[in-house]
TIDOTI-322652 format. One record per residue: x, y, z of N, C-alpha, C, O in turn. Coordinates in steps of 0.001 Angstrom, whole numbers, padded with zeros to 6 digits, always signed. Layout:
! TIDOTI-322652
XYZXYZXYZXYZ;...
! end
This chain:
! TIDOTI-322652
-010121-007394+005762-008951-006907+006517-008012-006127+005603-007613-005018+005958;-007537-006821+004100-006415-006280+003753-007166-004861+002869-006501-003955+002366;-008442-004938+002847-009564-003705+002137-009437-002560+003372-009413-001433+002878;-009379-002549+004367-009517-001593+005590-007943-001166+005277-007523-000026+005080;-007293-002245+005288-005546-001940+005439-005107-000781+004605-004483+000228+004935;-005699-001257+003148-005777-000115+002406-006137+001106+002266-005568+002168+002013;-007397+000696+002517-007874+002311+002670-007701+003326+003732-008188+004456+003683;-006623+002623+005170-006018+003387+006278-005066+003967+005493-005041+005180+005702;-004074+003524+004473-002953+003600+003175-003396+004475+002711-002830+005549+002917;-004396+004458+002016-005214+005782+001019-005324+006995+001751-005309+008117+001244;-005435+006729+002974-006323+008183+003901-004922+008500+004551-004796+009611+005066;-003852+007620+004575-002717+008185+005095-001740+009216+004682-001250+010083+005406;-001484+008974+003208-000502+009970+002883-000412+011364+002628+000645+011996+002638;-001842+011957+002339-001889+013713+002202-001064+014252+003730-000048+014947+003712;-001761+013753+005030-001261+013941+005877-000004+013880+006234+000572+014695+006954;+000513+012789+005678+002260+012378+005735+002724+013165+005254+003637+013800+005783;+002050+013522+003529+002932+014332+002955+003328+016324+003525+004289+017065+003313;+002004+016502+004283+002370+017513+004386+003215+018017+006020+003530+019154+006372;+003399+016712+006757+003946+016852+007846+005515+016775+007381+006461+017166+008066;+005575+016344+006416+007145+016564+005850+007526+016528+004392+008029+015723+003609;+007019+017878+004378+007614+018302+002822+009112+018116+002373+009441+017556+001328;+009899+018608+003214+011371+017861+002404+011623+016751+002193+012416+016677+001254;+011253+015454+002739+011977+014171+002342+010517+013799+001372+010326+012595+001200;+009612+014658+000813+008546+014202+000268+008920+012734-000883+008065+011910-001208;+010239+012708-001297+010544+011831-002801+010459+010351-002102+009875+009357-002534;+011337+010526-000699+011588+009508+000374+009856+008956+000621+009537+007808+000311;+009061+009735+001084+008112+009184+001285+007231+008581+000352+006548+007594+000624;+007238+009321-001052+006878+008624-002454+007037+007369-002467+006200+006466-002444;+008707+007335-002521+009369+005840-002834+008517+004608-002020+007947+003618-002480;+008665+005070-000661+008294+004614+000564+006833+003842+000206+006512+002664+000045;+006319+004773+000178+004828+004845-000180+004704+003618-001835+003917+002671-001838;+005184+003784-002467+004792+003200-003954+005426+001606-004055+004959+000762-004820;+006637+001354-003088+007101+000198-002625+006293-000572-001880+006481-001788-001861;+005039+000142-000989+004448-000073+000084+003309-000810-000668+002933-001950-000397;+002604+000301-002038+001790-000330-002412+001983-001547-003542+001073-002113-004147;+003589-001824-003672+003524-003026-005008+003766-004169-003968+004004-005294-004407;+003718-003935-002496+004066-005063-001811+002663-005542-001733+002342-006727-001831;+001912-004630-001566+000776-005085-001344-000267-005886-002608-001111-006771-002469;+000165-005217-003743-000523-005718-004922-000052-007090-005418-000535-007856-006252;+001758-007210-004139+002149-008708-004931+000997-009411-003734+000008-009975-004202;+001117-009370-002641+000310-009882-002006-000817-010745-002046-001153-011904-001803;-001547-008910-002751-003312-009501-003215-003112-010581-004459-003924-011489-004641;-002298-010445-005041-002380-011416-006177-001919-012476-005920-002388-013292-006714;-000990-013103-004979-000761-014266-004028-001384-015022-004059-001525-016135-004568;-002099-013955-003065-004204-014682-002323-004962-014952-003288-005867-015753-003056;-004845-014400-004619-006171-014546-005270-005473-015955-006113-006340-016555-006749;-004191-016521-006214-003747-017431-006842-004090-018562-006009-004469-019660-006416;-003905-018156-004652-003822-019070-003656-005929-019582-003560-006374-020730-003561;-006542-018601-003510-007982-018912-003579-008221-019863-005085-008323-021088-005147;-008256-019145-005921-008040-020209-007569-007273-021517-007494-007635-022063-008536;-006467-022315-006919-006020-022907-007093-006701-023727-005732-006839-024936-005923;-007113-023250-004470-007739-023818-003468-009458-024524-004032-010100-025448-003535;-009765-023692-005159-011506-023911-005355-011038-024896-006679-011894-025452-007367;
! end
């Protein structure tokens, strides 16, 4: 699930970016916040799996 999630993430932003070139920094931010939420996430789960086994 959170592998698909991503890679909808990956395939999303060229498109974003070019539907709105002026707030492009906005969507950066947006975007790079988006992915450390996600990396705290995955590393959550993988604490949460290690500590479950």
């Amino acid at each position: 699930f959170f592998l698909s999630l991503s890679l909808s993430l990956v395939s999303l932003p060229p498109s974003l970016f070019l539907s709105l070139p002026p707030s492009l920094s906005l969507s950066l931010a947006f975007f790079t916040s988006l992915l450390r939420l996600f990396y705290y996430m995955g590393t959550v789960l993988l604490a949460y799996n290690r500590m479950r086994c």
